[in-house]
C-alpha positions in Angstrom: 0.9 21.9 52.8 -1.3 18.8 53.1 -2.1 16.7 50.1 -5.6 14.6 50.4 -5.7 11.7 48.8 -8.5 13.3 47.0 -5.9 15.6 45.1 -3.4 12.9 44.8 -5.4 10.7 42.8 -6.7 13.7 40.4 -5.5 12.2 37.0 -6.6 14.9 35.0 -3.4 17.5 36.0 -1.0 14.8 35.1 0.6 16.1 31.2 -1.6 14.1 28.3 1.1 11.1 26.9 1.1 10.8 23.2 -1.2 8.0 21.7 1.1 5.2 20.3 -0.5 3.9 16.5 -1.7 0.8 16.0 0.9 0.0 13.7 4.0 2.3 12.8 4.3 2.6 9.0 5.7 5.0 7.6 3.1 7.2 5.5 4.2 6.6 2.0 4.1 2.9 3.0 0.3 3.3 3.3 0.2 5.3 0.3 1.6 2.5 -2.3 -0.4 0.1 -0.3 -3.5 1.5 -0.8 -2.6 2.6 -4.2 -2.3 -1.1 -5.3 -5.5 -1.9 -3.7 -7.1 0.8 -5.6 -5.3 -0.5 -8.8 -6.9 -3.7 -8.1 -9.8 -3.3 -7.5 -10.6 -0.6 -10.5 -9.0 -3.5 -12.8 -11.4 -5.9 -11.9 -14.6 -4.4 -11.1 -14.6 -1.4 -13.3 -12.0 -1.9 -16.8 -14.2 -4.5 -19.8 -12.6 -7.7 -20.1 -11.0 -6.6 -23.4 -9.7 -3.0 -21.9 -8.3 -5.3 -18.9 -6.0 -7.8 -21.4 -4.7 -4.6 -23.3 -3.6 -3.3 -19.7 -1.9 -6.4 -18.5 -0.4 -6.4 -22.6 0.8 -2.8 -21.9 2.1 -2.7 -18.3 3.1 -6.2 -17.7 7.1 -6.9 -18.1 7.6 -9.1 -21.5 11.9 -9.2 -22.0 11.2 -10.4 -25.5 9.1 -7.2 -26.2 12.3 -5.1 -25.7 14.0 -5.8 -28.7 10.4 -4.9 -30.6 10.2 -1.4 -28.2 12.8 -0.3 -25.9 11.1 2.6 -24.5 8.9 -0.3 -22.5 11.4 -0.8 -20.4 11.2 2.1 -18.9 7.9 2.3 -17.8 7.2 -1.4 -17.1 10.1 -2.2 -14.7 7.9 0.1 -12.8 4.4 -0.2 -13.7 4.2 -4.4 -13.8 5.2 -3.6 -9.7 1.7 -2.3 -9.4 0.0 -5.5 -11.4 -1.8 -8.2 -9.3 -4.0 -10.8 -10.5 -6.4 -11.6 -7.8 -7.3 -10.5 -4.4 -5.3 -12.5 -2.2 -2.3 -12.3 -4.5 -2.3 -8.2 -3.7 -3.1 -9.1 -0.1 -0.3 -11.3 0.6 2.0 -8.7 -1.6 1.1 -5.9 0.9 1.9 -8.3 4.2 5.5 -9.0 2.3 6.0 -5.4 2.1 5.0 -4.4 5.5 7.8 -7.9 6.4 10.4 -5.8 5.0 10.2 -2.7 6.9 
């Protein structure tokens, strides 16, 4: 059987290749990341000056507050994690975390 060269160049019966992502992080990666953006930005632009200290007093990691409460440091060896102070502080967080994958 003769093949043109019409039916040769027919790209449309070849099988469809997967598309390749822009970047490949893993889903949970993109998760935390845009958890701490979120985080951020409703710490600045929505919490009252006052409600935003007593945060930072709350979540942040203070050793000398563990003789005072021990129970602290269970939550804020996570929690002060997820604490950034301005925009380009969370930013260049983010690009250190995508370094390590």
């Amino acid at each position: 059987m003769k093949v043109s060269s019409h039916q040769h160049n027919d790209v449309s019966r070849l099988p469809k290749q997967p598309k390749e992502p822009l970047l490949n992080v893993p889903f949970i990666i993109v998760v935390l990341i845009a958890f701490c953006f979120c985080l951020y930005c409703i710490s600045q632009y929505f919490f009252s000056h006052k409600v935003y200290v007593e945060s930072l007093e709350f979540f942040s990691f203070i050793p000398a507050l563990f003789k005072r409460d021990p129970v602290a440091l269970c939550y804020t060896m996570v929690s002060y994690s997820f604490m950034h102070s301005s925009f380009k502080h969370v930013a260049l967080n983010m690009v250190w975390f995508l370094a390590l994958l």
